[in-house]
Backbone bond lengths (Angstrom), bond angles and torsions (degrees), N, CA, C in turn:
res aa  C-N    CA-C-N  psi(-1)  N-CA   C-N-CA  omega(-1)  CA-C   N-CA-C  phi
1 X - - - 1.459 - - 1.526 112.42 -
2 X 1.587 113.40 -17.66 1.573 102.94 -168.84 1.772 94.61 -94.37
3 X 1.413 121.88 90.97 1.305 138.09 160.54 1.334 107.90 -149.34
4 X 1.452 105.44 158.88 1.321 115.16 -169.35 1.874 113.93 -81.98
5 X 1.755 91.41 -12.89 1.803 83.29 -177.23 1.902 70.19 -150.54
6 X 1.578 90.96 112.74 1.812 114.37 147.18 1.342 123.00 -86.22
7 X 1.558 100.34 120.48 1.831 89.52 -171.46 2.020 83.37 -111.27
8 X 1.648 107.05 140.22 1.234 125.47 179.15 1.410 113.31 -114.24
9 X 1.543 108.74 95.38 1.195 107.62 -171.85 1.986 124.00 -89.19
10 X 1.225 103.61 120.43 1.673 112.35 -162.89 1.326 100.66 52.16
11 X 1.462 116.16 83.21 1.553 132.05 -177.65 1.561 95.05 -67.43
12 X 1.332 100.69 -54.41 1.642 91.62 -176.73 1.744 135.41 -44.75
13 X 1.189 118.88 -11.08 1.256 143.52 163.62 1.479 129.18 -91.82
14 X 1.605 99.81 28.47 1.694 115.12 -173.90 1.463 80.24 -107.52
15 X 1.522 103.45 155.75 1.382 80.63 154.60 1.954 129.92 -115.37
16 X 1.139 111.88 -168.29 1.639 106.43 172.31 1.581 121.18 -10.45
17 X 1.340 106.73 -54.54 1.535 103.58 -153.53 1.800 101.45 -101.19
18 X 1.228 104.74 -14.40 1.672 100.67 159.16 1.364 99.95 -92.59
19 X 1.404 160.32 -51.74 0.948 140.21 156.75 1.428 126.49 2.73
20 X 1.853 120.56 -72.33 1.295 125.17 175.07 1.278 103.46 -86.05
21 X 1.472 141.22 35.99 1.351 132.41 141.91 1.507 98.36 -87.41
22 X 1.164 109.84 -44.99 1.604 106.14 -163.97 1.301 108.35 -76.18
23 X 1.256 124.76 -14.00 1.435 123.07 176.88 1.799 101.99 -88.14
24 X 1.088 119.72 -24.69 1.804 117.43 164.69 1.628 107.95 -57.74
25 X 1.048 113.94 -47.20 1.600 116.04 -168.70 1.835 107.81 -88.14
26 X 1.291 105.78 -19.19 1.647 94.09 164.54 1.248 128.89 -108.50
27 X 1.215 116.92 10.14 1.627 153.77 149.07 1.602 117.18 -57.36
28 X 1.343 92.74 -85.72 1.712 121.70 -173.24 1.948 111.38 -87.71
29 X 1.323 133.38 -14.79 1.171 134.04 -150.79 1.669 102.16 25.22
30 X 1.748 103.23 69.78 1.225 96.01 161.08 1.592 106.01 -166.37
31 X 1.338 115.64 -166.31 1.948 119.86 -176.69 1.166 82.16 -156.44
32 X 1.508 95.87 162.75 1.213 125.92 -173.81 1.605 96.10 -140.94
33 X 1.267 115.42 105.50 1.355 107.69 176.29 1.865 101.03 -131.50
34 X 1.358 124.14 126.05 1.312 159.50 -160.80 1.608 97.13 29.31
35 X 1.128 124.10 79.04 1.412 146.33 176.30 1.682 97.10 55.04
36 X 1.135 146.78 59.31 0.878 147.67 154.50 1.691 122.28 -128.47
37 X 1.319 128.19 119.34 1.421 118.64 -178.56 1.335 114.35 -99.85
38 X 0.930 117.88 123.89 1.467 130.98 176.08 1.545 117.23 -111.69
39 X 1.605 121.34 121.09 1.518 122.67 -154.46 1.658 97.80 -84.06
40 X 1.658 138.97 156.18 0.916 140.37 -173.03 1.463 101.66 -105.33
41 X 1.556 108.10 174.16 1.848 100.87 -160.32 1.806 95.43 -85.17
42 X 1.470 88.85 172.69 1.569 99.98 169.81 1.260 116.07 -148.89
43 X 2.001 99.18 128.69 1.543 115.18 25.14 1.141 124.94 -113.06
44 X 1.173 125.45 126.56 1.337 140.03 165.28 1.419 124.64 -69.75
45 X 1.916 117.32 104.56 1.127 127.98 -179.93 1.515 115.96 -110.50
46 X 1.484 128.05 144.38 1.370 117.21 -176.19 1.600 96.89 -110.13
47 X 1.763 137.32 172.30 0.512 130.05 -170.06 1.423 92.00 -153.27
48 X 1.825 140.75 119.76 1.175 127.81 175.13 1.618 98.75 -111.10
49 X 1.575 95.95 166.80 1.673 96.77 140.22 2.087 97.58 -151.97
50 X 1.389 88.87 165.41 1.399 95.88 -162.34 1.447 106.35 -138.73
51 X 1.372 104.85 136.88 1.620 106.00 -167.97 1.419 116.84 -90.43
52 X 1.068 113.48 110.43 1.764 134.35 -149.53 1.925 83.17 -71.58
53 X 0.527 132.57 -63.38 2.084 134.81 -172.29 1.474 114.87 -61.89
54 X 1.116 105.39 -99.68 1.343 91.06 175.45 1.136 141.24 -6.90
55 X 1.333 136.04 135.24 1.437 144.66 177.91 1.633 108.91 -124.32
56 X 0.964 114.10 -39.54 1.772 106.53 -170.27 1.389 104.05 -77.89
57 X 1.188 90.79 146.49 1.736 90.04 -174.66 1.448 144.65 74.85
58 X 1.675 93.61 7.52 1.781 105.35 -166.76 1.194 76.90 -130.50
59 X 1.812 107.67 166.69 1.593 152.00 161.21 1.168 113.52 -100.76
60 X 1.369 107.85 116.32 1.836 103.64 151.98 1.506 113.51 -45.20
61 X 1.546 110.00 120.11 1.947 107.00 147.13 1.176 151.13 -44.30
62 X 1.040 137.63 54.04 1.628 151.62 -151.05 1.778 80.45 -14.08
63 X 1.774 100.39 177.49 1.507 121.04 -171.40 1.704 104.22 -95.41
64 X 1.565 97.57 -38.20 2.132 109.35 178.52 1.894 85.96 -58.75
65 X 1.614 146.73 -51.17 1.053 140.22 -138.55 1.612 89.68 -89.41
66 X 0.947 134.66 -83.02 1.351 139.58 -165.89 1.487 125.36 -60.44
67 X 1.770 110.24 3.40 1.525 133.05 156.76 1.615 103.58 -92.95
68 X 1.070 124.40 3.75 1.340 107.29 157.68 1.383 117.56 -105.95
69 X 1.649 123.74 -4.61 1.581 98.06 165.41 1.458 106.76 -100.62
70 X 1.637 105.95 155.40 1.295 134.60 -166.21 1.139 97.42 -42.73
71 X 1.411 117.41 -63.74 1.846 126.58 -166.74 1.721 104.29 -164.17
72 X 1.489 92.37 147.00 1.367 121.74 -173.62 1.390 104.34 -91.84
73 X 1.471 129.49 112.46 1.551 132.75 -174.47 1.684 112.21 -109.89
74 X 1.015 124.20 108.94 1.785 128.22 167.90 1.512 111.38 -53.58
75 X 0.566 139.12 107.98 1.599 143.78 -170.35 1.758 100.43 -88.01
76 X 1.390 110.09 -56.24 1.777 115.92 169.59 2.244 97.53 77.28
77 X 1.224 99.61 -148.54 1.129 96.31 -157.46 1.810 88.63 -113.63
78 X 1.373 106.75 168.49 1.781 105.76 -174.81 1.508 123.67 -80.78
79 X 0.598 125.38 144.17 1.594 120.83 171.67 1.772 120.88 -47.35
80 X 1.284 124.28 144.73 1.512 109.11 176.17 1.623 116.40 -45.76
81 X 1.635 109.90 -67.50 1.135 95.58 167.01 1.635 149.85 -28.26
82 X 1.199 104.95 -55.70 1.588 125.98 173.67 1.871 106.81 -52.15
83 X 1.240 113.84 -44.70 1.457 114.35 -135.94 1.982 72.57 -95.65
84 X 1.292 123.05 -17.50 1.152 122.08 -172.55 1.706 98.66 -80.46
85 X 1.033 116.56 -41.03 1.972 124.57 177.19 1.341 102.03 -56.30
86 X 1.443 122.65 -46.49 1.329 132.71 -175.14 1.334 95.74 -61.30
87 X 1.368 135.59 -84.90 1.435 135.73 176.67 1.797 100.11 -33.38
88 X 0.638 132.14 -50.45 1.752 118.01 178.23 1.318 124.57 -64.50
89 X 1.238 117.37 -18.42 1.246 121.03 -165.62 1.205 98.30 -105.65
90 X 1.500 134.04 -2.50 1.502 131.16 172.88 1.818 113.04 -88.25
91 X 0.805 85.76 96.04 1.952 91.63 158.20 1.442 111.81 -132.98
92 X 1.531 86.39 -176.53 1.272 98.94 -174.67 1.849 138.70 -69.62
93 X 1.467 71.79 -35.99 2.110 107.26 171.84 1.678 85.74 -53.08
94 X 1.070 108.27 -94.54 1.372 131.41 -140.57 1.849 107.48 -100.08
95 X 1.240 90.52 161.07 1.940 108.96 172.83 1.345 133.60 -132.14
96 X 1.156 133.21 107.80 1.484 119.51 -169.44 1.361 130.97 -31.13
97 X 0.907 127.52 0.28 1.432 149.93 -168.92 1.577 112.83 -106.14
98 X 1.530 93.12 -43.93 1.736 99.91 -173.36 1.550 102.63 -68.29
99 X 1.630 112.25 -29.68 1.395 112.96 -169.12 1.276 100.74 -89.15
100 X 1.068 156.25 31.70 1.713 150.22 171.73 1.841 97.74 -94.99
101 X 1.513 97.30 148.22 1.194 127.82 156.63 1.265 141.15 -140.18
102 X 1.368 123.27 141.98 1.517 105.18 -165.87 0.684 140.91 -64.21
103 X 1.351 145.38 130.08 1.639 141.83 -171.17 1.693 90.59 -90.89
104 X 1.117 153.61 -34.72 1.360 140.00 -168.85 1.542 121.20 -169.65
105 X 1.540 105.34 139.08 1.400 110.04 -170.72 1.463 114.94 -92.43
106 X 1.403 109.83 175.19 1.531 105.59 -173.53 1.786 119.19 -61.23
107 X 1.754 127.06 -19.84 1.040 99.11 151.01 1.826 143.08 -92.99
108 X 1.323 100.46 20.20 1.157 109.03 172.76 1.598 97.95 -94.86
109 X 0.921 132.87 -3.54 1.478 131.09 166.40 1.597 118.29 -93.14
110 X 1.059 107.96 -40.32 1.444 110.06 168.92 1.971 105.68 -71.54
111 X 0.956 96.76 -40.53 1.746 85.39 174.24 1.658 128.55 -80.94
112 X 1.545 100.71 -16.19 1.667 97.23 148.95 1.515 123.37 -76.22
113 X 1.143 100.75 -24.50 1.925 95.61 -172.92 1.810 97.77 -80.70
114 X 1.180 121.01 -25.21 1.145 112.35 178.28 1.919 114.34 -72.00
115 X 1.540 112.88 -38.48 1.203 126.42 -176.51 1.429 110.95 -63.99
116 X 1.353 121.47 -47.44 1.645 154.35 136.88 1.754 89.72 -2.36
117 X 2.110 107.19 -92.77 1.345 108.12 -163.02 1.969 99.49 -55.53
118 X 0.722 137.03 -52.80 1.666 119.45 179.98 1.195 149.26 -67.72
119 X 2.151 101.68 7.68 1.545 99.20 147.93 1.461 122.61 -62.43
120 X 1.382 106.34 149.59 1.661 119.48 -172.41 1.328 97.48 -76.33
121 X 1.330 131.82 162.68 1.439 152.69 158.26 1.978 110.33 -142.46
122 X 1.475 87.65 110.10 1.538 89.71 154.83 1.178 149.22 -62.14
123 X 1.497 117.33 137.41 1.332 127.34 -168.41 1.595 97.13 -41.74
124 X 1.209 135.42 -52.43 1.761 137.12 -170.09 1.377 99.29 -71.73
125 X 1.513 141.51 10.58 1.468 139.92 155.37 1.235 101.59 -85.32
126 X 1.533 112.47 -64.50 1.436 104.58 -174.20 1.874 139.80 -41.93
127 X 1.665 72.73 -50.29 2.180 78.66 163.52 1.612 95.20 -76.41
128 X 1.312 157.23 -8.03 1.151 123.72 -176.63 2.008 107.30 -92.65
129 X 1.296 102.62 -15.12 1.424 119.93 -165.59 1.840 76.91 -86.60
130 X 1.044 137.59 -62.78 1.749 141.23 -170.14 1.550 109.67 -40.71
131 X 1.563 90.07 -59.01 1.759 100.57 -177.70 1.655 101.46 -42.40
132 X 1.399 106.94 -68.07 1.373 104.70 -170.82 1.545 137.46 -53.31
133 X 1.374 91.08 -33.04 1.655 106.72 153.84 1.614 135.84 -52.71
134 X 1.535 89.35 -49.63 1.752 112.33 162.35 1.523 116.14 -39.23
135 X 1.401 104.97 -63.39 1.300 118.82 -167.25 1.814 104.58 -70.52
136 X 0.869 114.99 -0.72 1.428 123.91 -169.99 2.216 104.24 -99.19
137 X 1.056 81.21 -29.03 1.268 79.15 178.23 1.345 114.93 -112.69
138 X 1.668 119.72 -10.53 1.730 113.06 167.32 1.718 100.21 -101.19
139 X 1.077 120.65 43.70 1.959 114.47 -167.83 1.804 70.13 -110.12
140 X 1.648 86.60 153.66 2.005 107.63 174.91 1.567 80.72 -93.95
141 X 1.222 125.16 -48.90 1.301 86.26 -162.69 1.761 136.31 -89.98
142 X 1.294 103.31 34.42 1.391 134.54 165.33 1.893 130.31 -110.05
143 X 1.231 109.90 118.64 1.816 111.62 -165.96 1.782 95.11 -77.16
144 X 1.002 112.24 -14.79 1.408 111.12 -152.44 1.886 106.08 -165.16
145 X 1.288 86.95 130.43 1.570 88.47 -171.69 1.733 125.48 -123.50
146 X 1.292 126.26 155.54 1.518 116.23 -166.12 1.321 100.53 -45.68
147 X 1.908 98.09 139.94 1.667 113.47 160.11 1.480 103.70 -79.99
148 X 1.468 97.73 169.60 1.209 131.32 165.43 1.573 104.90 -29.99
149 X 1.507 113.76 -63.43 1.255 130.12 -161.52 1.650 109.57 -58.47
150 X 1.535 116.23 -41.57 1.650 130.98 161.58 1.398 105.74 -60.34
151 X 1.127 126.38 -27.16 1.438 116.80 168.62 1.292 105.67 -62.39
152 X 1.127 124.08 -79.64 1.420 136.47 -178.45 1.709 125.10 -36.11
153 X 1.781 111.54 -23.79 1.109 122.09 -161.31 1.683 101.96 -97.72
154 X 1.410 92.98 -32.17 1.763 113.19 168.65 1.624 102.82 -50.01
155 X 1.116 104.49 -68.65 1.422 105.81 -177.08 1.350 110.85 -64.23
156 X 1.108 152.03 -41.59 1.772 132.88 -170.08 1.166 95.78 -102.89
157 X 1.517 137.67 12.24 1.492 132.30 115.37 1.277 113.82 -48.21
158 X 1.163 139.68 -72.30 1.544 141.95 -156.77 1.628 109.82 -59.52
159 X 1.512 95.73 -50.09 1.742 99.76 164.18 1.688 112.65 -48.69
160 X 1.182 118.12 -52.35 1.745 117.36 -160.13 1.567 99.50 -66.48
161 X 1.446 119.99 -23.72 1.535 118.76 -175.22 1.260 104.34 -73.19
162 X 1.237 97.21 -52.64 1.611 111.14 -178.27 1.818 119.03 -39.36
163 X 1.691 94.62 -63.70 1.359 119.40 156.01 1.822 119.33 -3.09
164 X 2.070 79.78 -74.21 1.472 99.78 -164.78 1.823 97.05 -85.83
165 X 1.244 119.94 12.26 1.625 106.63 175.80 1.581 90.41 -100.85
166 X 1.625 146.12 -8.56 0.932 117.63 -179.77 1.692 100.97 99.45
167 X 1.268 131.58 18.57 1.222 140.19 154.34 1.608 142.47 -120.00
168 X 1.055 98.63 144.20 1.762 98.12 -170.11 1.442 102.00 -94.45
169 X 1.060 130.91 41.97 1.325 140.26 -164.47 1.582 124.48 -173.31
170 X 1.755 132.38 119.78 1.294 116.86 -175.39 1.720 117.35 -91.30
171 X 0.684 126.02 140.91 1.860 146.38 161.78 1.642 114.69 -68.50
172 X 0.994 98.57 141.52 1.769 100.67 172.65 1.874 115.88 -60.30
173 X 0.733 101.26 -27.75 1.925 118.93 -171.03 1.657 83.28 -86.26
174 X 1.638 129.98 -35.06 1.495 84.56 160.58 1.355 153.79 -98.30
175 X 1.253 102.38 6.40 1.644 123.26 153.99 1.613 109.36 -63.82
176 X 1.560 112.14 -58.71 1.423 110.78 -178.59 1.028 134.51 -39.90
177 X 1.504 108.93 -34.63 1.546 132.03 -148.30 1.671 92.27 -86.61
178 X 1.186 108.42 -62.13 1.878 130.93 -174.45 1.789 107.18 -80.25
179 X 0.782 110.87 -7.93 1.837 130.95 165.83 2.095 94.09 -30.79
180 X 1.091 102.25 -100.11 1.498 122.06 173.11 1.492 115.26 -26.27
181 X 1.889 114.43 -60.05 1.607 111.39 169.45 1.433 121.08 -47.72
182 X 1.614 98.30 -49.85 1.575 97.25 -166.85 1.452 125.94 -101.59
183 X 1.468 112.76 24.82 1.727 115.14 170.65 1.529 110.58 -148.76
184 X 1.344 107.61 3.12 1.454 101.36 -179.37 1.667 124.35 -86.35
185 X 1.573 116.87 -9.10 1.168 150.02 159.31 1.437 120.58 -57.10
186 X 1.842 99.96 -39.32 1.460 121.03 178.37 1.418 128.32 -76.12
187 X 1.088 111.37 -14.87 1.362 130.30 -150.93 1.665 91.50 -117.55
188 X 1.796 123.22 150.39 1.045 131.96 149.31 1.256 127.88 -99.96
189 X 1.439 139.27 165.77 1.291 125.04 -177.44 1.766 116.18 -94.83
190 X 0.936 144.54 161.47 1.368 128.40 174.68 1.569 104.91 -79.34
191 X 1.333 117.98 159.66 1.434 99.55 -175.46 2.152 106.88 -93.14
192 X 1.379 89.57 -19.18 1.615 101.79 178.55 1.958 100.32 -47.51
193 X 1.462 118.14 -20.00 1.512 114.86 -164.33 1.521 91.97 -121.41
194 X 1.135 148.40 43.88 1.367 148.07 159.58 1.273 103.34 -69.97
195 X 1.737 97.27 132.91 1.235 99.07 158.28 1.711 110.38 -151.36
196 X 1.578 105.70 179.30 1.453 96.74 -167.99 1.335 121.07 -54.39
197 X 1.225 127.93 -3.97 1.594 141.53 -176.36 1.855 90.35 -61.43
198 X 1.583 93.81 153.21 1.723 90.68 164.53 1.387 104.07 -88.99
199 X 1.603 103.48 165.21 1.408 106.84 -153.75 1.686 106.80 -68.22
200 X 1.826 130.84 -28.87 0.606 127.38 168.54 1.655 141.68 -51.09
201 X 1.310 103.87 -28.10 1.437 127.74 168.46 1.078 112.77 -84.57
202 X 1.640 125.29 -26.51 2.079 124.37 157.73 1.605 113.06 -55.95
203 X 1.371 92.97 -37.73 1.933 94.75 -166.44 1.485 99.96 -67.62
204 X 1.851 112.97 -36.76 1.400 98.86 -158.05 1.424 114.05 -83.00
205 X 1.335 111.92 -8.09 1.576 112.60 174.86 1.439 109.45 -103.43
206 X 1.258 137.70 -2.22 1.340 123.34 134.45 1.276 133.41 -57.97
207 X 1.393 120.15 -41.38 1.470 129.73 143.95 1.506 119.53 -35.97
208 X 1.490 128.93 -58.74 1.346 133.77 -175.24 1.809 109.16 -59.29
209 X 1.361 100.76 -53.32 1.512 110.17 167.09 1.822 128.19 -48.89
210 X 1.526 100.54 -45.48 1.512 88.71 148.46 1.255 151.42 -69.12
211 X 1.270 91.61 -42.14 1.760 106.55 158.63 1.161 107.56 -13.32
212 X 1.593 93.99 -84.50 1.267 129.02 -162.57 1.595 127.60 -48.57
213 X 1.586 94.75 -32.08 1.772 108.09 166.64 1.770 114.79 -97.98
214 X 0.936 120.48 14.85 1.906 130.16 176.65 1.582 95.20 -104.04
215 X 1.254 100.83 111.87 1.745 120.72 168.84 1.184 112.45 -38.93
216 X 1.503 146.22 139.03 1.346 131.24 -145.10 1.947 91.79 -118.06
217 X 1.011 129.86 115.29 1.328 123.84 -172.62 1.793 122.89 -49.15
218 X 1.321 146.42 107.16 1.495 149.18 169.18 1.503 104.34 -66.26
C-alpha cells in the first residue's frame, strides 16, 4: 500500500477484510496495522479493475467502497487495430512494460491536482451538477441515491477535464460528458425496477436519462 499509485487487480476477488483495509487507506490516506497508524505517501492513487462475469470466488463491493473511486470506466473489448499492435508488440526479447517510460514524477502530479483544484466553476454549474444529484435520490427507480461525496467528485471531475482540455474554466458538457462514469457506480437500483440488464448497465441508463432531462445551463 505504501506507493503512490496502487493498482487492484479484480478487486472484486479480495476478500471482506482486505476490502475494509483498502477502504481505510482510500478514505483516510492511512493503515492501521497492530494499533499503529501510519499515513500513506502523497499522492496516493488507487487503481482497480473488476471482473464483471464471474461469480465464484468474488465479493460484492460494499456501496461506502465503490463511492470512493472517482469513476467507473468500461474498458469493453479492443479495437481490430489496437488488439493487432498488442499482438506485435509481443515477443520474446521484450514486453510492453519493459519499454515504458515516465512521462511524470510525483511533483508534477501534485502540481496538476493543485492546478486541477483552481479551475473556476460557476455558480449555474453547481445547481446544474445539484439538480442532477437531486433527481438521483427522489427517482423510484433508484434504492439509493448520490452522496454528498459524488457530488463533490462530479465536480473535481469536471475541473480535471477541463484541466486536460486546456482551460481554466468548466463547461456544462463537462459534467455531462463524465455524468454516467462518475455516479452511476454510486447509485443503487430499486429492486421494484429490475430487469434482465446487469445491474450495472440499469444504474447507467438511469443516470443517462437524467442527464438527459436536467436543463443544461447557457
Amino acid at each position: 500500500m505504501f506507493a503512490n499509485v496502487v493498482l487492484a487487480d479484480e478487486i472484486n476477488r479480495t476478500t471482506p477484510r482486505t476490502q475494509s483495509a483498502l477502504l481505510e487507506a482510500m478514505n483516510e490516506a492511512q493503515v492501521t496495522v497492530d494499533g499503529r497508524t501510519l499515513p500513506l505517501p502523497n499522492p496516493f492513487l488507487v487503481i482497480a479493475t473488476q471482473n464483471p462475469v464471474e461469480h465464484h470466488g468474488t465479493y460484492p463491493l460494499p456501496e461506502s467502497q465503490l463511492d470512493r473511486f472517482l469513476m467507473r470506466i468500461k474498458m469493453g473489448y479492443p479495437s481490430h487495430e489496437t488488439e493487432r499492435q498488442i499482438l506485435r508488440s509481443r515477443s520474446a526479447e521484450s514486453t510492453p512494460v519493459a519499454a515504458l517510460d515516465p512521462v511524470a514524477d510525483v511533483s508534477d502530479v501534485l502540481l496538476m491536482q493543485e492546478a486541477v483544484a483552481r479551475v473556476r466553476v460557476d455558480n449555474s454549474l453547481h445547481d446544474y451538477a445539484l439538480e442532477i444529484v437531486n433527481r438521483t435520490r427522489k427517482s423510484d427507480q433508484l434504492a439509493l441515491g448520490v452522496s454528498p461525496r459524488g457530488t463533490l467528485m462530479m465536480q473535481r471531475a469536471a475541473q480535471a477535464r477541463a484541466f486536460l482540455e486546456g482551460r481554466d474554466y468548466c463547461l456544462p458538457d463537462d459534467f455531462k460528458l463524465l455524468a454516467v462514469s462518475v455516479l452511476s457506480h454510486r447509485v443503487v437500483g430499486s429492486a421494484r425496477h429490475a430487469s434482465l440488464q446487469k445491474k450495472s448497465e440499469t444504474t447507467e441508463n438511469v443516470i443517462r436519462e437524467i442527464v438527459e432531462s436536467v436543463r443544461v445551463p447557457l
